[in-house]
N, C-alpha and C positions, 0 to 999 in steps of 0.2 A: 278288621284286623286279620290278617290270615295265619291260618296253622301252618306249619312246616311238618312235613311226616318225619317220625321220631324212626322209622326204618328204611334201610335201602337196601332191598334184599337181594338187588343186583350185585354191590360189590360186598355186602356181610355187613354192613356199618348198621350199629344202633345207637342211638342217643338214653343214654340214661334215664336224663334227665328232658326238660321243657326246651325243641330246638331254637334256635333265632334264625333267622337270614340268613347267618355266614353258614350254618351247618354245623354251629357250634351249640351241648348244651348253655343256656341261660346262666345258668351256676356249675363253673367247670371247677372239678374238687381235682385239684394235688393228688388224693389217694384215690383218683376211679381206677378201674378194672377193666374200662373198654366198655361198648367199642367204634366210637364215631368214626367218620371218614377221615380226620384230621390226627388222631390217635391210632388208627389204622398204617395210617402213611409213615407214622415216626418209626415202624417196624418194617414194613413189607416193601415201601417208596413206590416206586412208581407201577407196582403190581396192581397197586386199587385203581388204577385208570382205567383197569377195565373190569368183566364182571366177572366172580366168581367160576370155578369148575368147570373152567372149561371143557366141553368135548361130550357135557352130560346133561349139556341148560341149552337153551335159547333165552334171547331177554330185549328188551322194549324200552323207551322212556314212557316214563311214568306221566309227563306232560306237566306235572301241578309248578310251575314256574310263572303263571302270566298273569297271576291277579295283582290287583296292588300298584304301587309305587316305590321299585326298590329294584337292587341293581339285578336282582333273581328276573325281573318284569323287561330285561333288554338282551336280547339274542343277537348273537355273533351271524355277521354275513359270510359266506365262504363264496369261493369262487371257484370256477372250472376251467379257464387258463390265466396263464401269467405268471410272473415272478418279479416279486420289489423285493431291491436292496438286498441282493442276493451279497454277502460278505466279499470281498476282496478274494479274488484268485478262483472263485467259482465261476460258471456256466450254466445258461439257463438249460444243459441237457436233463434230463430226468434223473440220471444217476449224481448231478448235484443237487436236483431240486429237492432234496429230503428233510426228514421235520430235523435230523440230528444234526444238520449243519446250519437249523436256525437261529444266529447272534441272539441270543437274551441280553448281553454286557449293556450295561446303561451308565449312564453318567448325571452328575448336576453340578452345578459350581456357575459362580460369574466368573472372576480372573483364573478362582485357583479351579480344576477340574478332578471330582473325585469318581473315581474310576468301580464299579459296583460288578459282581459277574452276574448278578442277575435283579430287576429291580424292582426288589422285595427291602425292606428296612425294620426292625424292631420297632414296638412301642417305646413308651416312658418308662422304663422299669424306676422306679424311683424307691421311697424312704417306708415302702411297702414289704413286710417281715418277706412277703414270698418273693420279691424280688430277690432281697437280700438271700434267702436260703438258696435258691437252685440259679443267682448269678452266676458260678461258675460253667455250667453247663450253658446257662443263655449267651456266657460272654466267649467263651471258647467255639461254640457251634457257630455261633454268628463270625466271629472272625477265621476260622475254617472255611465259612461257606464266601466269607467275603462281599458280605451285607453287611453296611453301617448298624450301631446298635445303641440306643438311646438312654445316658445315665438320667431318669427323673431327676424333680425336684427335690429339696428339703434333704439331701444324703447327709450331710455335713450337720447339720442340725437337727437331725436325733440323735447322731451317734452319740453315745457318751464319753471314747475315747478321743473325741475331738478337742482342741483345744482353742478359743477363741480368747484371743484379747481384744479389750475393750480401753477404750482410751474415752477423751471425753466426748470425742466427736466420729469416731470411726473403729470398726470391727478388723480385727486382724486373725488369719486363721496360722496358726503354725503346724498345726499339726493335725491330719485329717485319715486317719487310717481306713478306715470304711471309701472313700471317694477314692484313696490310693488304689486299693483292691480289684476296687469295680476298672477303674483305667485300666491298671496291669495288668491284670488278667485278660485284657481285650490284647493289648499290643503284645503282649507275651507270643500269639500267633498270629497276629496282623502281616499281612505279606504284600500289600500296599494297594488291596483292593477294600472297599469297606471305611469306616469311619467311625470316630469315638467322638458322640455328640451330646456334652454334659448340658441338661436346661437349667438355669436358674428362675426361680422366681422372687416376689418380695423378701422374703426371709433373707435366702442367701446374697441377694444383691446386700442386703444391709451387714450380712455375715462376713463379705469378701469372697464369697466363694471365685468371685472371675479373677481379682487378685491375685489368690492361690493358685489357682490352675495354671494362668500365663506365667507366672514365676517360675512352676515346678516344669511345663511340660510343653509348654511354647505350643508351637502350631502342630503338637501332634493333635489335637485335641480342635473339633467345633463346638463354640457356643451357640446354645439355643436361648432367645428368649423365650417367656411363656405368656401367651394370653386366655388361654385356654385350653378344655379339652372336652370331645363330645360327648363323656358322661355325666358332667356337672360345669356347675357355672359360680361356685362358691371357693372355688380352690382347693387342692388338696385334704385327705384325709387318712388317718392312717387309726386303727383299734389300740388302745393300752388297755392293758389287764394289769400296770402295776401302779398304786398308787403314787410310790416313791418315782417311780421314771415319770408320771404324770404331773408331779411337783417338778421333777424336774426340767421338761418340756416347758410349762409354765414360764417357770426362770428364764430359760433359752427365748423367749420372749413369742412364742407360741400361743394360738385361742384353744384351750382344751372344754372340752363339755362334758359334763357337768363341771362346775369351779370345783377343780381339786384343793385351794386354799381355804374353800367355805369351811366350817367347821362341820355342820349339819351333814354333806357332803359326803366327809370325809368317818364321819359316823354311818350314814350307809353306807360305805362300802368298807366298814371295818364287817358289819353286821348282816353282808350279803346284798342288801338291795338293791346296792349300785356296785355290779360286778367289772365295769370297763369303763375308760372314758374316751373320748376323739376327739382327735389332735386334728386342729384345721391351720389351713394357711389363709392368709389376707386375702384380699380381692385390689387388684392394680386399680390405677387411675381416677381412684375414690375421690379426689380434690381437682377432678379435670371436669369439664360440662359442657364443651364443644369438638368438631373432630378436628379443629384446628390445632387446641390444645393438646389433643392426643397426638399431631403429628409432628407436635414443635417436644414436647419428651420424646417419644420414639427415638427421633432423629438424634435428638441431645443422648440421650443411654447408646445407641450403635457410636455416633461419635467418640463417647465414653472407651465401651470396646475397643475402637480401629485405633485408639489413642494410649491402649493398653497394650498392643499389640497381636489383635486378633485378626488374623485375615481371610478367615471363613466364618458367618456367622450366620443364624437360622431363626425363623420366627414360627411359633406353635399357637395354631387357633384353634378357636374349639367353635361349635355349632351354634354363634350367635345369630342374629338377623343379616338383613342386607348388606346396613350399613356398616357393620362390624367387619362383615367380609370385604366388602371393595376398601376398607380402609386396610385393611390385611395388605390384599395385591398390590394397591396401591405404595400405599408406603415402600413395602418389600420390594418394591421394581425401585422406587424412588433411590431407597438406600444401596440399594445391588447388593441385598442380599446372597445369599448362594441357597438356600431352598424356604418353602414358606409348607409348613403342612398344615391341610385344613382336614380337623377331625368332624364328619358328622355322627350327630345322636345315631345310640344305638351299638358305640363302643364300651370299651371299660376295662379295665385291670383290676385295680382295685377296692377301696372301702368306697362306695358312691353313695349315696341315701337311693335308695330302689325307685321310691317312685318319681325323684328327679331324674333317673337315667331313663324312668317311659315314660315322662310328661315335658321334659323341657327340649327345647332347642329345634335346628333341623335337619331332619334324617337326613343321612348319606346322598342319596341320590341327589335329591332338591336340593342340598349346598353343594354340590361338586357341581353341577348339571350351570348352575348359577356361576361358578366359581369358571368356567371356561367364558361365558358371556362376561363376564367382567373382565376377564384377559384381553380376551379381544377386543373391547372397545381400546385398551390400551398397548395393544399392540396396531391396532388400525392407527394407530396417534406417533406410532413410528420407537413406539418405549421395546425394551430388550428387556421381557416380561420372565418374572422371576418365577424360576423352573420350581415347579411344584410337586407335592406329593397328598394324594387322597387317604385318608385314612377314617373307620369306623365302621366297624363288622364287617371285612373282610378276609376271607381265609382259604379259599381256595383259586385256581390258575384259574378258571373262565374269572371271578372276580378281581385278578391281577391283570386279565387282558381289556376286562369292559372298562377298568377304571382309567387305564392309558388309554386307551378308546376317545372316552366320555369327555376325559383333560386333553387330548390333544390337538396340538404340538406342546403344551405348557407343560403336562404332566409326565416327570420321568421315574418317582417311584410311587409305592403304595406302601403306605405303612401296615404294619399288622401289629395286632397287640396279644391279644391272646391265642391264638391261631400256631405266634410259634412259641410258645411256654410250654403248651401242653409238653413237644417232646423232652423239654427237660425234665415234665414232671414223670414221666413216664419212663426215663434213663434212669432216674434216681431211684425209682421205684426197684425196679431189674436190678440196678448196682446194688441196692440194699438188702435182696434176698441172697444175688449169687456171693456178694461182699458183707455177713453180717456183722464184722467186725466194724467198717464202715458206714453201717445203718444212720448213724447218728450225723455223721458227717457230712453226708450227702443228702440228709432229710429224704430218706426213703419211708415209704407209707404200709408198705407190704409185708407180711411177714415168710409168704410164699408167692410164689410164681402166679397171675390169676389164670385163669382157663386158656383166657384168647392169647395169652403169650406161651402159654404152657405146648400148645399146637403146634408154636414152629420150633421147640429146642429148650434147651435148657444153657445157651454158652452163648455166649454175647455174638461168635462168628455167624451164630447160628442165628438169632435172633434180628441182628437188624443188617438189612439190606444193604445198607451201606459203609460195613464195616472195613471190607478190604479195600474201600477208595480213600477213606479216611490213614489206614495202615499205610496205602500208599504215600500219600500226601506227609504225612509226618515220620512216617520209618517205623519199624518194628518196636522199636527201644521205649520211642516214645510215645508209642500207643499204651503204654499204662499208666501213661499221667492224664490220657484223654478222660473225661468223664460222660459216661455213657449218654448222659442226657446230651452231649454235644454231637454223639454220632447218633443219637435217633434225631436233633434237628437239620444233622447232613441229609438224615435220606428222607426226611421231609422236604427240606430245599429239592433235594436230586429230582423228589414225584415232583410238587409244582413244578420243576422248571421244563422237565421231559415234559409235564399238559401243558404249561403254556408254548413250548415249540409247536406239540400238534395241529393249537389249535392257531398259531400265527400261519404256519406252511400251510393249512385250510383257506384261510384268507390271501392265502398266496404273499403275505409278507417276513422277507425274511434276514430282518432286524427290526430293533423297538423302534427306532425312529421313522418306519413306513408303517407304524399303526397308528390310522387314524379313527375319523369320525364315521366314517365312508364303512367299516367293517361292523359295527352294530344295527341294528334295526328295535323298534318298541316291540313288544309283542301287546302293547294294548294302545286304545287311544288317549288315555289320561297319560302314560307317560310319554308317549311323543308331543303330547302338549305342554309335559314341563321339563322337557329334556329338548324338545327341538330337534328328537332325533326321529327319523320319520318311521312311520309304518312299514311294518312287513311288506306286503305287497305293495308298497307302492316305491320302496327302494327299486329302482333303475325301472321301473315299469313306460317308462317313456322311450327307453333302450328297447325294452322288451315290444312294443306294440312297433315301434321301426322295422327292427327284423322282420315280425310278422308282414307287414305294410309291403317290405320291400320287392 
């Protein structure tokens, strides 16, 4: 297992807490104080790209990236001439070849084409209390920045102000105010880049939720199905601390733990002992036992959809085996889908059992790494292979460039899941010291400014780096309905995408669609053995010994 160093003394970033892979603490709290690389950036943007103090330091890489198997174990190729895919109206002279007119804009879609400025996308936010509290901030930032942004599971079905009819043989939603919220708040500054991608899973398919949606909001809105996701394999889970909402859960036809109807039960947790219960969702395809049967429902539910009027639809897997995966792409190309994201182990948002998110499934690298080898065989077959997006533990731009890398031509976004929360949690924090009226509103954690913010200001203009592009963008006026957590995930967007420019114009490509497989290299030989991606030195070394030769 390898450590991740908890410091990088190069750009100031410290990890609180135990790091992962992506550079994110293990347990990232709502109320931290700083100050990772990723909660760095939600204030300063694209200042952490390089290292501190300048003009008083010199500084090094530290090297510790190459053990293992994981996306930290595969280094980026650069090049010394050339220019791919230089954007329309450029020249290969040098005063166009610069990293700030490198195209990030990506796309995915079969018929319909959704248009991203840069291609990065949201997790599941779903029927998760923290979703719910700091969505404004994730859903405004993300349609700001012009990143699709993803309503989870089960919204419709916690709410209690929802309204479900039931008849004898089918659920009707009439009324869904929490699912309203989460959409409108997204399109409120949707400006036709990005996408509002509601998943259903068992619950709400039985609830109507896809019914409700095509009614109320037509093709603004992609459906996702869900077949998984990389931190568990049980379904959704969300904490109740109240007994009565646990009874009520129950009712709404939910698996809660411990039985809140038990009487015993219901006696410890009047008397302390049983302080919370969890709310699970089903697990799909329980009455299916071959992948024939799984492809003949599939097929039958999208049909469902295109028959509802859906004309953008997406499919969410999570980090099962082989066979789960190639029935993923498979299908997904089969139905023309418009995107397929596979999450591997090693992601997570929210309530997961801990040690099924370090014991099951498979990690990131090995499902993606897998997940291009299965494209291919069905792209060699002549199929128009459905455009994919990687996601699990990733959060920063080399990690946004190896995964298009590692996927491509298949892969056009990367999901992130907690990577861009943090800046909501960290906006809300700031709005709730400088706003205390507000405090409650915006589920702020702070009651004072903490140290590493205190450093750059005390005023929002001051604070995050990306406030006057945001001002820009929406106008003076209405820069006071922005929520701060929306402009600290602007100028996170703003850092990743300035590093992913650096490092595409390094590689000499300059747009997503000339990043290939040709730009990474392993840095060990166990992952050129299960990535397929060769060794350091031995990229182009057949080039290299010609020269010499020559």
């Amino acid at each position: 297992m390898n450590t991740w160093p908890r410091n990088n003394d190069a750009i100031g970033a410290v990890n609180r807490g135990n790091p992962a892979e992506s550079g994110l603490c293990t347990l990232c709290q709502a109320s931290c104080k700083g100050r990772c690389e990723t909660w760095l950036s939600s204030l300063r943007g694209r200042k952490v790209l390089y290292p501190r103090d300048f003009g008083a330091t010199t500084s090094g890489s530290a090297n510790t990236n190459h053990l293992g198997v994981c996306y930290n174990s595969l280094r980026i190729q650069g090049y010394n001439y050339g220019a791919e895919g230089l954007p329309q109206g450029l020249s290969t002279s040098a005063d166009d070849c610069i990293f700030p007119n490198v195209s990030i804009e990506s796309t995915f879609g079969n018929e319909i084409e959704t248009r991203c400025t840069m291609p990065i996308m949201t997790g599941a936010l779903g029927s998760t209390a923290i979703a719910a509290k700091y969505w404004d901030s994730f859903a405004v930032g993300a349609a700001l920045v012009g990143i699709p942004i993803v309503v989870g599971e089960n919204v419709v079905g916690i709410d209690r102000e929802a309204v479900i009819d039931q008849d004898r043989t089918t659920r009707k939603i009439s009324h869904a105010p929490e699912l309203d919220r989460r959409i409108q708040t997204y399109l409120k500054y949707y400006d036709g880049r990005g996408a509002i991608i509601v998943q259903i899973n068992v619950e709400d398919t039985r609830n109507g939720v896809a019914e409700y949606l095509i009614g109320k909001y037509g093709e603004q809105v992609v459906i996702e199905l869900k077949w998984g996701q990389g931190a568990k394999d049980i379904g959704g889970e969300i904490q109740v601390d109240s007994l009565d909402y646990a009874l009520f859960l129950h009712q709404r036809g939910y698996v809660i733990d411990p039985d809140p109807t038990k009487p015993e039960v219901q006696e410890a947790f009047k008397n302390g002992s049983i302080r919370s219960f969890a709310r699970h969702s089903r697990l799909g395809y329980t009455d299916l036992a071959t992948p024939q049967q799984v492809e003949d429902d599939f097929m039958k539910a999208v049909g469902y959809l295109r028959g509802l009027g859906y004309r953008q639809i997406s499919l969410k897997t999570g980090s099962y085996g082989m066979e789960a995966l190639a029935m993923a792409i498979k299908y997904a190309t089969e139905a023309k889908l418009d995107l397929l994201t596979i999450d591997g182990s090693g992601g997570g948002t929210g309530m997961s059992p801990w040690n099924m998110m370090e014991s099951w499934g498979v990690p990131s690298l090995l499902l993606h790494a897998k997940a291009h080898e299965y494209a291919s065989l069905l792209a060699a077959r002549g199929d128009r292979v459905v455009d994919l997006a990687f996601a699990g533990g990733l959060a920063r731009e080399d990690h946004i460039f190896k995964a298009l890398a590692l996927g491509a031509p298949f892969t056009k976004m990367v999901c992130m899941g907690r990577a861009v929360m943090i800046p909501g949690f960290l906006g809300a924090n700031i709005e709730g010291v400088l706003k205390p009226d507000e405090r409650a509103r915006v589920s702020g954690n702070w009651n004072n400014l903490a140290p590493a913010v205190r450093e750059l200001g005390d005023r929002p203009e001051e604070l995050f780096a990306g406030y006057y592009e945001v001002q820009k963008k929406v106008g003076e006026r209405e820069m006071r309905n922005i929520p701060y957590g929306a402009i600290a995930m602007w100028t996170l967007a703003d850092k990743l995408a300035a590093g992913l420019q650096q490092l595409m114009a390094g590689a000499r490509t300059f747009s997503i669609n000339e990043i290939s497989r040709n730009d990474v290299f392993s840095a060990n030989r166990e992952t050129e053995r299960e990535t397929r991606i060769p060794f350091i030195t031995e990229v182009l070394d057949d080039r290299a010994k010609s020269i010499l030769n020559t």
